[in-house]
C-alpha positions in Angstrom: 1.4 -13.7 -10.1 3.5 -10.6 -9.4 1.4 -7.4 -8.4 4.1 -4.9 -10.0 6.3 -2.3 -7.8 5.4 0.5 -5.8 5.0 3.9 -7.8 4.3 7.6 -6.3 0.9 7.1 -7.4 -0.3 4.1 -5.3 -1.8 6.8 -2.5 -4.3 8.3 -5.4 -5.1 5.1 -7.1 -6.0 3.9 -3.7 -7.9 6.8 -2.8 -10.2 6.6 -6.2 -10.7 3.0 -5.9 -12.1 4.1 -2.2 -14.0 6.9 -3.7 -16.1 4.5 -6.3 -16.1 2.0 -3.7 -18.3 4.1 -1.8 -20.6 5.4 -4.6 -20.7 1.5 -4.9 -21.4 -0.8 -8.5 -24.9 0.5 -9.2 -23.8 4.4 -9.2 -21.0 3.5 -11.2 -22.3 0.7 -13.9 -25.6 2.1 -14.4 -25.9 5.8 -13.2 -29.5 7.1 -13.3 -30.8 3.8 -13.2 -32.3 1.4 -10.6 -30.4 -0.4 -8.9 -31.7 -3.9 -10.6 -30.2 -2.9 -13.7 -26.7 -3.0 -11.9 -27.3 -6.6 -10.4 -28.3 -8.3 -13.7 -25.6 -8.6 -16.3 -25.3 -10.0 -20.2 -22.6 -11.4 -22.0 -22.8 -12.3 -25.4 -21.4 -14.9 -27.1 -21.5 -17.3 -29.8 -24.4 -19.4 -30.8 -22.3 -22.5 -30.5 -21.6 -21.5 -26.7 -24.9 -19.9 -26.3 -26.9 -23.0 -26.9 -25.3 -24.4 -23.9 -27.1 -22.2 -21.4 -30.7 -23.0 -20.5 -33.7 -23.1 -21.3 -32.2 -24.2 -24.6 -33.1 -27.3 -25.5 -29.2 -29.0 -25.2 -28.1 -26.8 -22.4 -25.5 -27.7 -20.0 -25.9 -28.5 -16.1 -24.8 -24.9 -14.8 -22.2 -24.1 -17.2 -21.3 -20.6 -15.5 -20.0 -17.2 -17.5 -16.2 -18.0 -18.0 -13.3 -15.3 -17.4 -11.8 -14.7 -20.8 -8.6 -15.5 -21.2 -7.4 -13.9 -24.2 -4.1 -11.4 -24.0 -6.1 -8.7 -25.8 -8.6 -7.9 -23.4 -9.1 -4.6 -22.1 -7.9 -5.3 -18.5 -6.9 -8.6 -18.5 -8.4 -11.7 -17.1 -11.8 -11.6 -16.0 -15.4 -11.8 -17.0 -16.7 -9.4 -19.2 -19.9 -8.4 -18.8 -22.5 -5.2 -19.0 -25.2 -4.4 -16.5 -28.8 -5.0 -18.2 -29.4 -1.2 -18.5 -27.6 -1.6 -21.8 -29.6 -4.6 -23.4 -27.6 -4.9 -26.6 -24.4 -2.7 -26.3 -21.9 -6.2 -26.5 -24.4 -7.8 -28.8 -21.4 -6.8 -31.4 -19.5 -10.4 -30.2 -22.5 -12.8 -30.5 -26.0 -13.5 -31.3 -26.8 -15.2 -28.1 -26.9 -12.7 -24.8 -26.8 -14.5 -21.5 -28.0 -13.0 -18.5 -26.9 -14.1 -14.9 -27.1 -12.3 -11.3 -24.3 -10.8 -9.7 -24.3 -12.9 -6.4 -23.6 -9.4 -4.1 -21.4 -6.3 -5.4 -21.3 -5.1 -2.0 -18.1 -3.9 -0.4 -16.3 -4.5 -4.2 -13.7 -2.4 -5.0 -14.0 -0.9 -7.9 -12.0 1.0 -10.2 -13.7 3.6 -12.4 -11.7 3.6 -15.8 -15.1 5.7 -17.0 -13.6 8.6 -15.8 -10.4 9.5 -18.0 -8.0 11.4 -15.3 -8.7 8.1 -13.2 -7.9 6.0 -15.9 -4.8 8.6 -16.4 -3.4 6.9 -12.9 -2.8 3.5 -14.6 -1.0 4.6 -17.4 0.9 6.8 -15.0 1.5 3.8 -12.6 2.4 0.9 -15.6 5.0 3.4 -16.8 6.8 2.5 -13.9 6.8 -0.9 -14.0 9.7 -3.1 -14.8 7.5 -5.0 -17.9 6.6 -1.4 -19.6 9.9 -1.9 -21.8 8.4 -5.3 -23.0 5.1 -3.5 -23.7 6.7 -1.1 -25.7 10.2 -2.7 -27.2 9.1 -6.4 -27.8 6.8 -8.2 -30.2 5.1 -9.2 -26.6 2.7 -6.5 -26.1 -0.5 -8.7 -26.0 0.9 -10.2 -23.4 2.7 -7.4 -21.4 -0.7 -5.6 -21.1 -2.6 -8.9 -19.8 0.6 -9.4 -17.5 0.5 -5.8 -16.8 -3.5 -5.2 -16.5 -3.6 -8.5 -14.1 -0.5 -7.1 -11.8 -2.3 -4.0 -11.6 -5.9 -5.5 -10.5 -4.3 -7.5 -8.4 -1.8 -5.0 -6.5 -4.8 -3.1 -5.2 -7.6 -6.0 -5.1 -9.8 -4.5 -7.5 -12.8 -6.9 -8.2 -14.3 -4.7 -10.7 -12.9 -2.1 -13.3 -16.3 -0.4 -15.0 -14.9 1.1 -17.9 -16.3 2.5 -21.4 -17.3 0.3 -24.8 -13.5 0.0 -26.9 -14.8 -1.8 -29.7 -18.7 -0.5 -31.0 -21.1 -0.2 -33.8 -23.2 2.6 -33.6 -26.4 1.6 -33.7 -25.5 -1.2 -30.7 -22.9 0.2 -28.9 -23.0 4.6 -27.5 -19.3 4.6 -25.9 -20.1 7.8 -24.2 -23.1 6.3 -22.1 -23.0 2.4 -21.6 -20.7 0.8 -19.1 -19.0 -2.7 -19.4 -17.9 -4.5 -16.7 -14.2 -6.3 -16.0 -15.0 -8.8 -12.7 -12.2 -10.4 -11.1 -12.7 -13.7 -9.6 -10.2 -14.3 -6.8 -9.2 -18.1 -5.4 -9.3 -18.8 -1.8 -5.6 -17.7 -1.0 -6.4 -14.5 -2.4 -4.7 -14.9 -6.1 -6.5 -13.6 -9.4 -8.4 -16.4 -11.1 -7.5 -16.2 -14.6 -9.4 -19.5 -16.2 -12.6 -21.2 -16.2 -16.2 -20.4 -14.6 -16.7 -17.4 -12.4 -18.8 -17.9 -9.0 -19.7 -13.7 -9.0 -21.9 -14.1 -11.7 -24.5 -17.5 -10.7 -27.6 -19.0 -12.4 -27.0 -17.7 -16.2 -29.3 -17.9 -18.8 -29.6 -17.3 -22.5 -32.2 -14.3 -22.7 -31.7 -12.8 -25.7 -31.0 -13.6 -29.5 -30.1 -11.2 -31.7 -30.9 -11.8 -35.5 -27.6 -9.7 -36.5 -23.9 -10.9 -36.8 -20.8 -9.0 -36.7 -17.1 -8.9 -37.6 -13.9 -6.9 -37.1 -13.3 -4.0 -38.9 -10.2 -3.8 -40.8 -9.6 -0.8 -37.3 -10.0 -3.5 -35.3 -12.1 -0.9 -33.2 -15.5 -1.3 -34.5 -17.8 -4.0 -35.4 -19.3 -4.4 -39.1 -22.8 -6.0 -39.1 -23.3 -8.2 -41.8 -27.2 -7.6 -41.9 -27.7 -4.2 -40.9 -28.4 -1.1 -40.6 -31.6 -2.6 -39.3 -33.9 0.0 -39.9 -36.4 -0.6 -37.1 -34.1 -1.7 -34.7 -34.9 0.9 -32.4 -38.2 -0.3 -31.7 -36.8 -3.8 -31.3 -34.6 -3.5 -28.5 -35.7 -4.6 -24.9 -36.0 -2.9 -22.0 -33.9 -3.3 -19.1 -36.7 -4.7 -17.4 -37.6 -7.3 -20.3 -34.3 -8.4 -19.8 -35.3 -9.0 -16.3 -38.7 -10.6 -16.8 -37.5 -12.9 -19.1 -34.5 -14.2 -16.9 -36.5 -15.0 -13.9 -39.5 -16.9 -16.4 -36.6 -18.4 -18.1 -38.3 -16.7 -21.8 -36.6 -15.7 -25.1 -36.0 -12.4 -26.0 -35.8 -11.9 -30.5 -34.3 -8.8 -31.3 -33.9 -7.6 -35.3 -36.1 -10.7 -36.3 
């Protein structure tokens, strides 16, 4: 996999993957909070792949979080996932939240597209690439940002990119304070993993169902509920700590029921 050219800006992007590297994953993902809020993280997903996870009843034997695959994710391969201290904010792409423990975030290096002049440096540095003309000239643009987006991680061994919600409904999703997560998984020769289970994320669960389903608007950047608004869903929603509780007794959360 190629890890792109060298630009003028590889010193700062360096330097700010340093910086966050430093404050570390917790300080980033889930400022304010504790830092158990940080090591937990959901994904949600369909009910057909949530029934897999235990304790449901048909679960697979340890069928891991996989990286997603698809050439229109926000930086390209990895698993997707939010720290706990945002119970539902990616409810919006499935009913069924899954909960697993981050095996150890420390010494990551993390990139903090949360903070827009930092984000700035890779629209700066993918400028200069060779493959920005396909991003821009071809019918290929899916796939020149997932090329482009995996060069990039890979070029300066980023193994996390905490970056803001792209896609949200309002009463689910607050772009301005909740943090997603893009987690590299990297192969023993040091190559980005882009298919199957990831190791970062170990033991996961389905913790949470949400009695709400979504789909695309015609934007493509938010998420319609079919249901909703639910008007008490407010009073619903777990806390981080819930979250928590019920993963390690292997419980059910129900949220909107």
């Amino acid at each position: 996999m190629t890890s792109g050219v060298p630009t003028a800006f590889d010193g700062t992007i360096e330097a700010s993957i340093q910086a966050a590297t430093a404050l570390g994953l917790a300080a980033l993902a889930a400022p304010g909070r504790v830092t158990t809020e940080a090591r937990y993280v959901i994904k949600y997903t369909d009910a057909r792949f949530g029934g897999r996870y235990p304790p449901a009843p048909n679960f697979v034997s340890n069928p891991g979080l996989f990286i997603s695959q698809s050439p229109g994710f926000t930086w390209g391969a990895a698993l997707y996932a939010c720290p706990v201290a945002y119970p539902i904010s990616s409810g919006i792409y499935g009913r069924c939240g899954i909960v697993a423990e981050l095996s150890s975030a420390t010494g990551w290096r993390l990139f903090d597209a949360s903070n827009p002049s930092i984000a700035g440096l890779y629209v700066q540095w993918v400028q200069r690439q060779p493959m920005f003309q396909m991003l821009t000239l071809t019918t290929h643009s899916q796939l020149a940002n997932q090329l482009l987006r995996n060069a990039f991680r890979t070029r300066f061994r980023i193994d996390a990119v905490v970056f803001p919600p792209d896609e949200m409904n309002p009463r689910y999703t607050r772009r301005k304070q909740d943090r997603w997560l893009a987690i590299s998984e990297w192969s023993p020769s040091g190559r980005l993993v882009t298919s199957g289970p990831a190791t970062r994320a170990i033991s996961p669960k389905l913790c949470i169902i949400l009695a709400e389903e979504f789909e695309k608007t015609k934007s493509n950047i938010g998420r319609h509920a079919f249901i909703g608004p639910t008007p008490f869903l407010a009073n619903m929603v777990p806390t981080p700590n819930d979250v928590i509780q019920a993963y390690q007794n292997s419980n059910l959360l129900w949220v909107g029921a």
